[in-house]
C-alpha atoms as one frame of an Amber mdcrd trajectory, in Angstrom:
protein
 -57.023  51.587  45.169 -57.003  55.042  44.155 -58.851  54.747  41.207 -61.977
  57.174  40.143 -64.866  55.799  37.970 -67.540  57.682  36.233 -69.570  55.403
  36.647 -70.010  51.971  39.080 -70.179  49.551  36.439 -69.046  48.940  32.604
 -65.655  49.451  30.938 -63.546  53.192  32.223 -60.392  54.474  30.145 -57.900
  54.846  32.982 -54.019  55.775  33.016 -51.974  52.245  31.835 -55.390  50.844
  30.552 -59.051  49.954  31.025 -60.831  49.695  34.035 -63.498  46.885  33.884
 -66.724  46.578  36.890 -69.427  44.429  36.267 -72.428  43.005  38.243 -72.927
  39.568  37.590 -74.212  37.832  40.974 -75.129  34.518  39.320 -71.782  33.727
  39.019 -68.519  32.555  40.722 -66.039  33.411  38.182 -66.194  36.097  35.265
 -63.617  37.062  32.442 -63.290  39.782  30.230 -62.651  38.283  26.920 -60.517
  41.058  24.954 -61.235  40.583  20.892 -57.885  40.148  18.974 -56.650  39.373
  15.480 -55.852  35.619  16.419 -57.651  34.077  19.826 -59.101  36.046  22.103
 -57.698  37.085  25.306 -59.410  36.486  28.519 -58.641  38.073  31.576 -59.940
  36.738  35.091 -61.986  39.511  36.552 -61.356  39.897  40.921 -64.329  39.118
  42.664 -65.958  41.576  44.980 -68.558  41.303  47.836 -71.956  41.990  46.867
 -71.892  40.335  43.193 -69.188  42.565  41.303 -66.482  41.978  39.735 -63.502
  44.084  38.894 -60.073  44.602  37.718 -57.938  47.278  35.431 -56.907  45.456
  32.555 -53.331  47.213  30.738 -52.951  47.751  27.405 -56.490  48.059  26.596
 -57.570  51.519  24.808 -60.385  53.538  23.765 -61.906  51.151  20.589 -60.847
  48.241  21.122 -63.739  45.205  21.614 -64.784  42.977  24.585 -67.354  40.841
  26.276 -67.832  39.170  29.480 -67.528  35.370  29.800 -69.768  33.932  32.864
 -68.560  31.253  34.329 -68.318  28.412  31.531 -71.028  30.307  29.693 -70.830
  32.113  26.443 -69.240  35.584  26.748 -71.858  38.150  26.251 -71.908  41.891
  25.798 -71.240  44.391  28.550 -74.527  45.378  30.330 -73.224  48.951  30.817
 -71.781  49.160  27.298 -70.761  52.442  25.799 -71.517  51.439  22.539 -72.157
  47.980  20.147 -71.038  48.725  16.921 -72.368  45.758  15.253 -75.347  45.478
  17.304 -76.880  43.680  20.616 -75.046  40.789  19.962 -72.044  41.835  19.038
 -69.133  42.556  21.207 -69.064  45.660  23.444 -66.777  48.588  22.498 -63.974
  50.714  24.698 -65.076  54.396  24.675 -63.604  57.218  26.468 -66.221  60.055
  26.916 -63.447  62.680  28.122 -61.937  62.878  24.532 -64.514  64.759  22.665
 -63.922  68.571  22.597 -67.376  70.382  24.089 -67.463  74.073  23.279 -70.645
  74.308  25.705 -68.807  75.777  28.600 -71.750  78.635  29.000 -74.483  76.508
  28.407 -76.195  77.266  31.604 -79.532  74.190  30.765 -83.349  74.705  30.603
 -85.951  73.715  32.946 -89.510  73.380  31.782 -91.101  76.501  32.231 -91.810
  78.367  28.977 -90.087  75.830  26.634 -91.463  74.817  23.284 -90.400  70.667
  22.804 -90.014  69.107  19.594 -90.090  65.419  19.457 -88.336  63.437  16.395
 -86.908  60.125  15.385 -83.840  60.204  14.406 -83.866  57.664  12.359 -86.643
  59.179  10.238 -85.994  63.132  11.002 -83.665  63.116   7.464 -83.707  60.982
   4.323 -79.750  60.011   5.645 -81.348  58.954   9.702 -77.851  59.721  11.326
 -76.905  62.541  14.216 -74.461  64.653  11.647 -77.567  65.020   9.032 -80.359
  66.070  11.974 -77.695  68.655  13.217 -77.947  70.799  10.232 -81.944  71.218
  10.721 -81.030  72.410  14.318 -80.442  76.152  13.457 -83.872  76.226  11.014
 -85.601  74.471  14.060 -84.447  77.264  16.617 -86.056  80.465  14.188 -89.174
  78.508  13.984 -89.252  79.175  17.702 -88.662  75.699  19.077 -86.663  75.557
  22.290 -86.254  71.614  23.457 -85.436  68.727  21.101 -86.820  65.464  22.910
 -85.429  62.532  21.037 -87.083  59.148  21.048 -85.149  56.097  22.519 -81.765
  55.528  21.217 -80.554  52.405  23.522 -79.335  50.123  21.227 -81.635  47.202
  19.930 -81.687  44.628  17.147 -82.544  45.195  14.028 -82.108  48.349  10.822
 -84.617  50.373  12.370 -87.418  50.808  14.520 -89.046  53.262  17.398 -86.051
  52.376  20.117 -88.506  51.276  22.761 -87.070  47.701  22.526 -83.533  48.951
  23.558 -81.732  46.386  25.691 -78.017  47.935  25.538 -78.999  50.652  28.124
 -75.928  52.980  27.994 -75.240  52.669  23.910 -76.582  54.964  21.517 -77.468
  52.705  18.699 -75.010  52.430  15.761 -77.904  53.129  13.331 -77.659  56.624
  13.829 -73.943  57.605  14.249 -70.999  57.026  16.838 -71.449  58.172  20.197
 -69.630  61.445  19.284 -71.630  61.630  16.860 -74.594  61.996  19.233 -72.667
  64.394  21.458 -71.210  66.822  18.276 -75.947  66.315  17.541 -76.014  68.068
  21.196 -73.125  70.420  20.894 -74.392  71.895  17.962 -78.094  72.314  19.340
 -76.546  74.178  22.495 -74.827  76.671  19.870 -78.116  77.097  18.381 -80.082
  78.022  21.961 -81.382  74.347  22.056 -81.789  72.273  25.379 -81.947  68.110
  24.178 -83.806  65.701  26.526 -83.494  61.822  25.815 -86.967  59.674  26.012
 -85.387  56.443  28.042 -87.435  53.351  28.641 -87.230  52.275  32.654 -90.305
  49.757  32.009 -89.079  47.186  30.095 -86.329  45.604  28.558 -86.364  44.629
  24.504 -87.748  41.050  23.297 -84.128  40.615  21.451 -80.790  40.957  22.577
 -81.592  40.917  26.503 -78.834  39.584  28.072 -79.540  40.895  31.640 -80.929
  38.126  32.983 -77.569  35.809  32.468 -75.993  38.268  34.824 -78.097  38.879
  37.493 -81.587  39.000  38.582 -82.903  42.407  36.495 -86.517  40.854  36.097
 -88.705  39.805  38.435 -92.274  37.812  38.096 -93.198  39.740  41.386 -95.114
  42.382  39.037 -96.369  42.117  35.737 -97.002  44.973  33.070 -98.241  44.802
  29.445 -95.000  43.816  27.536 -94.256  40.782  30.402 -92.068  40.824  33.308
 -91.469  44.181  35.305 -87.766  45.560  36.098 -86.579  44.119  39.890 -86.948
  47.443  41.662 -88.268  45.868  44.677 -87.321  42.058  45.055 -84.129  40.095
  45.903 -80.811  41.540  44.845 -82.804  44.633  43.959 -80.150  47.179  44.895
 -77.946  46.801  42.448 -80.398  46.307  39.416 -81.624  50.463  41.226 -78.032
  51.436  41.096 -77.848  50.473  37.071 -81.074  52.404  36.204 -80.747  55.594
  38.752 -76.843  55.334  36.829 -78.390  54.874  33.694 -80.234  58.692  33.808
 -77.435  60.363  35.283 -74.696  58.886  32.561 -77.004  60.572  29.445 -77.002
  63.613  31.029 -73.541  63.472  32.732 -71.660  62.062  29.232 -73.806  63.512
  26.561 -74.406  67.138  28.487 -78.135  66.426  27.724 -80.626  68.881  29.352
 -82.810  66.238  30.806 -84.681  63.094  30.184 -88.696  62.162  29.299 -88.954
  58.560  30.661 -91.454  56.433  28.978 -94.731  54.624  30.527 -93.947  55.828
  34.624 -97.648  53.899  34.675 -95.745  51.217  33.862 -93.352  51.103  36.982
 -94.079  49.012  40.024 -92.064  50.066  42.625 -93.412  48.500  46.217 -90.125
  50.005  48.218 -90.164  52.797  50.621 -88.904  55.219  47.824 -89.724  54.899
  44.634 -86.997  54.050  41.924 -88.404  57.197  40.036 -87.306  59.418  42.837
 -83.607  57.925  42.582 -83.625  58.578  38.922 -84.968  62.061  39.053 -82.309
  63.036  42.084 -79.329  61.302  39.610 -80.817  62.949  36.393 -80.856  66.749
  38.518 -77.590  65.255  40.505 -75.558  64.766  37.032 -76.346  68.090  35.824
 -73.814  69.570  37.907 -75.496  73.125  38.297 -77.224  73.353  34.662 -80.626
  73.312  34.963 -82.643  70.479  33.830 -85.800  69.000  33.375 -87.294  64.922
  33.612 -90.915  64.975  31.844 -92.633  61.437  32.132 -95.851  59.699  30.340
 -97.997  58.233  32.792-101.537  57.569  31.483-102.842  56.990  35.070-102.591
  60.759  35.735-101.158  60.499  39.168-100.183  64.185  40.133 -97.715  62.827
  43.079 -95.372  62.215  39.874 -94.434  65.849  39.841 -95.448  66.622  43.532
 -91.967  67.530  45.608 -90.589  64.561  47.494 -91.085  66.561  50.734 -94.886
  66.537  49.356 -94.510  62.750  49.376 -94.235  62.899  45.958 -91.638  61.804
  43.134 -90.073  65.019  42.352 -90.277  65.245  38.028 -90.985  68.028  36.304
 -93.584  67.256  33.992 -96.667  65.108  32.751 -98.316  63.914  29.169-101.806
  65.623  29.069-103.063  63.020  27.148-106.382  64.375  28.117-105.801  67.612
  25.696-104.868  65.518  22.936-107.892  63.238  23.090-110.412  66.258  23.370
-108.577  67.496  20.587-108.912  64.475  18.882-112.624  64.521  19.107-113.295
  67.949  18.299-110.985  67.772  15.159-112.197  64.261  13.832-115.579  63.825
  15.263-114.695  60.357  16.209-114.731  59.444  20.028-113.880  55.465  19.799
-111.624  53.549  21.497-109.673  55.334  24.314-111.172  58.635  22.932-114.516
  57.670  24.051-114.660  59.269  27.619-114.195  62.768  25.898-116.426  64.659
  24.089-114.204  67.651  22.317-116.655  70.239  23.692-116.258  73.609  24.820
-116.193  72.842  28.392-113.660  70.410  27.845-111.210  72.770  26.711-111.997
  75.314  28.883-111.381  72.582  31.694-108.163  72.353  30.159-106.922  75.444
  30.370-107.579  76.335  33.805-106.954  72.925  35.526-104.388  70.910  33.732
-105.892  67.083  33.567-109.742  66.618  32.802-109.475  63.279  34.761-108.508
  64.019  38.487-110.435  61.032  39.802-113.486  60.444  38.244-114.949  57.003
  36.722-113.420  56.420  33.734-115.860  54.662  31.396-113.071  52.976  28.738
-110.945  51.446  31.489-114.172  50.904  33.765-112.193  52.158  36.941-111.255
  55.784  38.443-108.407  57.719  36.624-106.217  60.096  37.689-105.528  62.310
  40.697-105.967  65.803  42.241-103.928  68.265  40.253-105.415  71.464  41.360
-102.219  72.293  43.452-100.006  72.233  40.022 -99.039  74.947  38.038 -99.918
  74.709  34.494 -96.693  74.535  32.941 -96.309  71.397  34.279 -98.723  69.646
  31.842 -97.268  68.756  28.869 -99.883  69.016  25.257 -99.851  67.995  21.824
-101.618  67.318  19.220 -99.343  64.508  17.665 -96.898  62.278  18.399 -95.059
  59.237  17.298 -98.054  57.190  19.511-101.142  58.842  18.061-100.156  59.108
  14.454 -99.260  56.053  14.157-102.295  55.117  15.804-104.513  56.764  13.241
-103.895  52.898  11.597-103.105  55.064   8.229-100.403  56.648   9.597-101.864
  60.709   8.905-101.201  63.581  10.465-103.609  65.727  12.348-104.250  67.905
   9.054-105.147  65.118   6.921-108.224  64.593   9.555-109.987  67.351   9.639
-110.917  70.604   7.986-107.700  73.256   6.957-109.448  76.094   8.964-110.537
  73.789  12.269-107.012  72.453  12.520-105.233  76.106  12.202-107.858  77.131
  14.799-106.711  73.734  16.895-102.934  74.675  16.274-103.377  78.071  18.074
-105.205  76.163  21.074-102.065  73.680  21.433 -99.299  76.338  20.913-101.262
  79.481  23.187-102.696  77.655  26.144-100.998  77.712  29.840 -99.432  74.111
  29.252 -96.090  73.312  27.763 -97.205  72.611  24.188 -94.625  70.201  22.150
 -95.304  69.298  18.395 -93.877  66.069  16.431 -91.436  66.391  13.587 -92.726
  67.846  10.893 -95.672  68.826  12.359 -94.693  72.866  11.923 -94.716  72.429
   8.215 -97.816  70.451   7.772 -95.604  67.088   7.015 -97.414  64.987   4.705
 -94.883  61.886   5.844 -96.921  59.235   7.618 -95.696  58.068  10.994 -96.065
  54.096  11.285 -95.335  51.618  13.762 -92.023  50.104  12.304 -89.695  47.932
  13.857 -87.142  45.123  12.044 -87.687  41.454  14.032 -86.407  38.227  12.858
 -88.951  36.411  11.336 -90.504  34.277  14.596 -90.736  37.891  16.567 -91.496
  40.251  13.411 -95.087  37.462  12.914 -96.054  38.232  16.611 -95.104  41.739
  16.329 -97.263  42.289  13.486-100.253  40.320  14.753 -99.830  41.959  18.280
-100.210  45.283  16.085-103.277  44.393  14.500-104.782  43.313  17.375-104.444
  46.471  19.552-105.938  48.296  16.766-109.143  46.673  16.643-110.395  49.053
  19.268-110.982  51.446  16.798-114.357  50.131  15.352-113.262  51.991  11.991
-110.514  49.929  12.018-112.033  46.938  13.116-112.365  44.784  10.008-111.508
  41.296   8.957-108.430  42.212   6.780-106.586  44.130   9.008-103.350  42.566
   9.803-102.997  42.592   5.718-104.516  46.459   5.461-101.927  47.838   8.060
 -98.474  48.794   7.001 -96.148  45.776   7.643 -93.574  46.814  10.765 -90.941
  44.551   9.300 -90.941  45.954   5.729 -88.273  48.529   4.896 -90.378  50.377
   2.719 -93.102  51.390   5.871 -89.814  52.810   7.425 -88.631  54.661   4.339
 -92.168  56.087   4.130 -91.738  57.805   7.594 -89.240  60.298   6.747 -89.568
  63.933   6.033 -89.328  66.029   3.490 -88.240  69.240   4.126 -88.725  71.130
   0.485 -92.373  70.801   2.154 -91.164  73.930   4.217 -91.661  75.665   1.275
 -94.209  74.205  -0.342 -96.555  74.582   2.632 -95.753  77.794   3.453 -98.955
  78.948   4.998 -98.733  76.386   7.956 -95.380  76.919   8.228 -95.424  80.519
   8.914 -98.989  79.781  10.811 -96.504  77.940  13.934 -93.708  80.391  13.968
 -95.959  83.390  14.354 -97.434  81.597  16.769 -94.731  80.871  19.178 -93.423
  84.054  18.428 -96.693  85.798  20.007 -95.998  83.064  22.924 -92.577  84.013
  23.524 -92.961  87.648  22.598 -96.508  88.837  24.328 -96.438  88.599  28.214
 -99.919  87.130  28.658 -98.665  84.016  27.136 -95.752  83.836  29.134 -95.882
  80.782  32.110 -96.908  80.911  34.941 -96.827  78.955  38.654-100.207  80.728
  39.536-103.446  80.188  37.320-103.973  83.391  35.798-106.573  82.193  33.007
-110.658  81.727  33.089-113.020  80.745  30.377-116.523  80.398  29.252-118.609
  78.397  26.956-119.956  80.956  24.236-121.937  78.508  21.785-122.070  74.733
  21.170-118.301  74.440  19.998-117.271  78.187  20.524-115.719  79.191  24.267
-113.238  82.179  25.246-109.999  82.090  27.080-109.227  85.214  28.930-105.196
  85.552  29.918-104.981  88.143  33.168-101.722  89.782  32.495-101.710  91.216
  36.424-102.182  95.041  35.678-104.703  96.768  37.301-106.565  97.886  34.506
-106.252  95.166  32.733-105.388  96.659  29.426-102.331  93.930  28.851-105.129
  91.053  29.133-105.617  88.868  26.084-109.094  87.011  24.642-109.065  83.774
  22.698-111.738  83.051  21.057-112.129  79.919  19.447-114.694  78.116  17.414
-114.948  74.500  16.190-118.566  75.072  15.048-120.153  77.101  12.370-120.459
  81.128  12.772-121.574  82.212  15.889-123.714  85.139  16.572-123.821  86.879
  19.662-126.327  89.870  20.002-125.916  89.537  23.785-122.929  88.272  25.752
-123.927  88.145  29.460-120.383  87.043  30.320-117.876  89.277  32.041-114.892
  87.845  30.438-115.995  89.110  27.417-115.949  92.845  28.681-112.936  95.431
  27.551-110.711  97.009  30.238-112.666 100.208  31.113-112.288 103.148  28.468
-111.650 100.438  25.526-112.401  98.047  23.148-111.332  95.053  21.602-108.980
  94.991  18.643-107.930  92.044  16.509-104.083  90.963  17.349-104.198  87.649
  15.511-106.095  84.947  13.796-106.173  81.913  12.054-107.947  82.996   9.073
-104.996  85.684   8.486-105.135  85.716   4.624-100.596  84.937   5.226-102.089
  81.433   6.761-104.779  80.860   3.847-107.579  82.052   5.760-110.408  83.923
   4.459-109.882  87.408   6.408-111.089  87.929   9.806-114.142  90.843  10.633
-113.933  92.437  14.131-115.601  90.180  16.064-117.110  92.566  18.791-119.577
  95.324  16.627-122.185  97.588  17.687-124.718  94.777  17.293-123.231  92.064
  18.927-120.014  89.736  18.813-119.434  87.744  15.467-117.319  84.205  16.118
-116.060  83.013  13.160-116.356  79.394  12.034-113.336  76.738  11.856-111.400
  79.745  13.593-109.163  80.872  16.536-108.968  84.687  17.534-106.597  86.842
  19.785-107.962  90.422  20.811-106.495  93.083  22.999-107.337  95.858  24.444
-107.458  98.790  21.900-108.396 102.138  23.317-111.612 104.187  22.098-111.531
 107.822  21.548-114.530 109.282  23.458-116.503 110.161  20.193-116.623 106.285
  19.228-117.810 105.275  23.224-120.514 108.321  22.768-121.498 106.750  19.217
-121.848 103.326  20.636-123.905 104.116  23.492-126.637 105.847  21.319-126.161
 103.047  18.919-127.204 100.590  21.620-129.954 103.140  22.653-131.223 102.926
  19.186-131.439  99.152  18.959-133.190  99.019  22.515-135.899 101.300  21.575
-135.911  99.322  18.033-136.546  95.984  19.807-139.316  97.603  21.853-141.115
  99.106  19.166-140.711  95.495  17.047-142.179  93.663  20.662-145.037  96.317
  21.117-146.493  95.255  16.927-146.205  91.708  17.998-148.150  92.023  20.386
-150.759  94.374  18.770-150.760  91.504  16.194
């Protein structure tokens, strides 16, 4: 017919009017019922093979409001709606994407290597929770040395507020945060400011309210069953079409909204029995759609599979990047002291970390004691960028029942030392609003139900945290924060005068990531070019080979969770200078700037010194010949001292 769609399904501005497609293969006839001052006016939609139907409709523009009528059925909103502006079940609204003004023309994208993420709610990111007021944190965002704004789900769902993973309107940014320019001025502006934007989208499950899928074709299926009920039909009957909607789905955000790339929610999640996996359709459409820029699909999968990022050549899926939730739960433990619940296969010791650093996932198969099966995969083959760490995020401070952040755990010193693990390790470190500050703002599970749902919801809640034996007590679905109340959302969102008043931490993170971004040791890599050791009972080192012969550009991290450590013999070669040289302090966490309590050279003539609660960069630092002449008869001295102490033992 001539015509050219964006996309295969939903509502397309066209010359002479509105061009509507829709899937609905559980019916004969379908209408497009056009919303008017006096009755509404329905149109007859053509019927095509396959289960679509189809027609362009004159006269209708950009704004104006519609649903589909099914057969003799209620009319119900457009499953590829562009936006609901009075919610899930309202009607579906016209929206032409071509009419908003980009200036991004040079943006050329990011891919994952070397990028610092940031993950907020929008609703919660500023006392206002719209696009326009999280836009004007995006330039104070980009000096503290973030580079990637990940923003949790924004598929609309019913309700004021909540997290977004109980979207159900697929392709419509929720109306609680803005217009869908709105959203697109949000990523304008953070391109302007050197900032790539991923969307977290939710490919597992479908929202309890406001689902109307199902009326118009099989979307569900009881073939496979995950934890919130019946899994997406990726694989069963009629399949092919419900693929085409989600592998659209990825490549609209980023095609429409010029987003940099997508993290998609519980992959774990995903059953998939057909000869390629739905996840490899969505990550060729998400790459596809980005029409040159570079781009970059992170996923959550707590079973650790390493084929998720593997090439698809490699028989793999062909993503970018993986949750470590194996670095956060070691951190966890070594910050709290507390290995309960899903924490309890790690142990937050040296090793641990050390483990970390070099090899990505701590669970590459082994017996996993909390789930009583085997977890993960191989992932020795991966580069370490790939892996994904943090310290917080909307999941784990919420889960703290209480709602605190990481700081509020543990001890000030142990956390800054923690903070310089997450943000100068090989992996691709992201923090969680506020977090660069020192937020005091709890993060709670919220989420506005009607009453029937919002009871369940809340019970549910309660439930799930019982497996925290310090939460485990008889008043808990009272103790916790009620989802449903307005006030446990209110509670949630920053304050940014905290920027000032916590100072110390704040400056802590941006010197941070500007010794990641600035000092070439810390720069990523596809090769592993880091080895540790265990020093003491919570102390190890991290040494980063820069590649120079001589290695006088390699870096030391020393880091200790454990009270003061003395060394007066270190028989372990990653502790030794480059030839000709010492090693000099280049940073620390008990930096007087971060309210620390100064930091002594850690390497002396007697021995090495590791601080307490504390986290330690050296570099090479050459000695002048008199100093390597004064040490050497200094070490003389002590031998013959030790001697002489050994021989009046003995005597004795």
């Amino acid at each position: 017919m001539g015509r050219e769609r964006r996309l295969p399904v939903g509502a397309e501005v066209q010359a002479g009017g509105t061009h509507f497609r829709v899937w609905a293969s559980r019916h004969q006839r379908v209408e497009v019922e056009l919303e008017s001052e006096g009755t509404p006016v329905r149109v007859e939609l053509d019927s095509e093979p396959g289960g679509y139907f189809s027609k362009l409709v004159p006269g209708v523009e950009a704004g104006d409001l519609y649903r589909f009528r099914l057969g003799e059925e209620s009319a119900y909103p457009d499953p590829a709606s562009r936006f609901q502006p009075n919610g899930p079940h309202g009607p579906s609204q016209v929206v032409d994407p071509s009419a908003f003004a980009w200036t991004d023309s040079d943006w050329k994208g990011v891919s994952l290597p070397g990028q610092v993420i940031y993950e907020l709610h929008i609703g919660t990111f500023t006392r206002e929770g719209t696009w326009s007021a999280a836009a004007r944190e995006l330039p104070e965002l980009a000096r503290a040395g973030i580079t990637v704004i990940e923003v949790m789900p924004i598929a609309d769902f019913a309700g004021r507020f909540g997290w977004g993973y109980d979207g159900v309107n697929l392709f419509a940014p929720t109306r609680l945060y803005g217009t869908p320019d709105d959203f697109r001025r949000f990523v304008d502006t953070a391109h302007a400011n050197g900032l790539g934007v991923i969307l977290d989208v939710v490919y597992n499950h479908l929202g309890p309210d406001g689902n109307y899928l199902p009326q118009f074709g099989p979307y569900l299926s009881d073939r496979h069953k995950n934890e919130w009920g019946d899994n997406i039909n990726f694989d069963g009957p009629d399949a092919g079409p419900v693929r085409e909607y989600f592998a659209t789905n990825a490549g609209y955000w980023i095609d429409e909204f010029h987003l940099d790339g997508l993290r998609l929610d519980a992959t774990h999640a995903i059953v998939d029995d057909s000869p390629e996996h739905i996840l490899v359709e969505v990550g060729r459409q998400a790459k596809k759609s980005a029409r040159g820029r570079a781009t970059m699909v992170v996923n959550e999968n707590e079973s650790q599979h390493a084929k998720m990022v593997r090439p698809v050549e490699r028989g793999g899926y062909g993503l970018d990047g993986l949750w470590n939730d194996d670095f956060h739960h070691s951190a966890m433990v070594a910050l709290t002291g507390r290995n309960e619940a899903y924490y309890s296969d790690h142990l937050g010791t040296p090793q641990e970390f050390v483990s970390v650093a070099k090899y990505g996932y701590l669970f590459q198969g082994q017996r996993y004691a909390w789930q009583e099966n085997r977890r993960g995969t191989p992932a020795f083959d991966l580069s370490p960028w790939r892996f994904v760490t943090f310290i917080q995020n909307h999941d784990q401070v919420a889960n703290s029942g209480r709602g605190l952040r990481c700081q509020q755990l543990t001890s000030p010193g142990r956390y800054r030392a923690m903070t310089a693990v997450l943000l100068l390790f090989p992996g691709t470190p992201m923090l969680f609003m506020g977090q660069e500050f020192a937020s005091s703002a709890p993060f709670f599970y919220f989420a506005d139900h009607n009453p029937e749902l919002a009871k369940l919801v809340r019970a549910g809640r309660a439930e799930f945290m019982t497996q925290f034996r310090t939460l485990d007590r008889p008043d808990l679905a009272a103790w916790l924060p009620d989802p449903g109340d307005p006030a446990t959302f209110e509670q949630c969102k920053l304050d940014f005068a905290e920027r000032q008043r916590n100072s110390c931490e704040y400056r802590l993170h941006k010197d941070l990531l500007h010794l990641r971004r600035e000092d070439p040791a810390f720069r990523p890599r596809d090769e592993r070019s880091v080895d540790g050791a265990v020093l003491g009972p919570e102390a190890f080192v991290i040494r980063y080979f820069e590649g120079t012969p001589d290695g006088t550009k390699d870096r030391l991290l020393l880091v200790n969770f454990g009270r003061d450590l003395y060394l007066d013999r270190a028989p372990e070669p990653l502790l030794a200078p480059p030839e000709g040289h010492g090693w000099e302090v280049l940073w620390s966490s008990e930096s007087l700037d971060y309210g620390g309590d100064g930091t002594p050279p850690p390497e002396a003539v007697d021995g090495w010194r590791v601080m307490g609660d504390a986290a330690v960069v050296l570099a090479p630092e050459m000695l002048p010949s008199i100093d390597r002449a004064a040490a050497h008869k200094a070490a003389e001295d002590r031998a013959k001292e030790r001697k002489r102490r050994e021989r009046t033992r003995l005597m004795e």
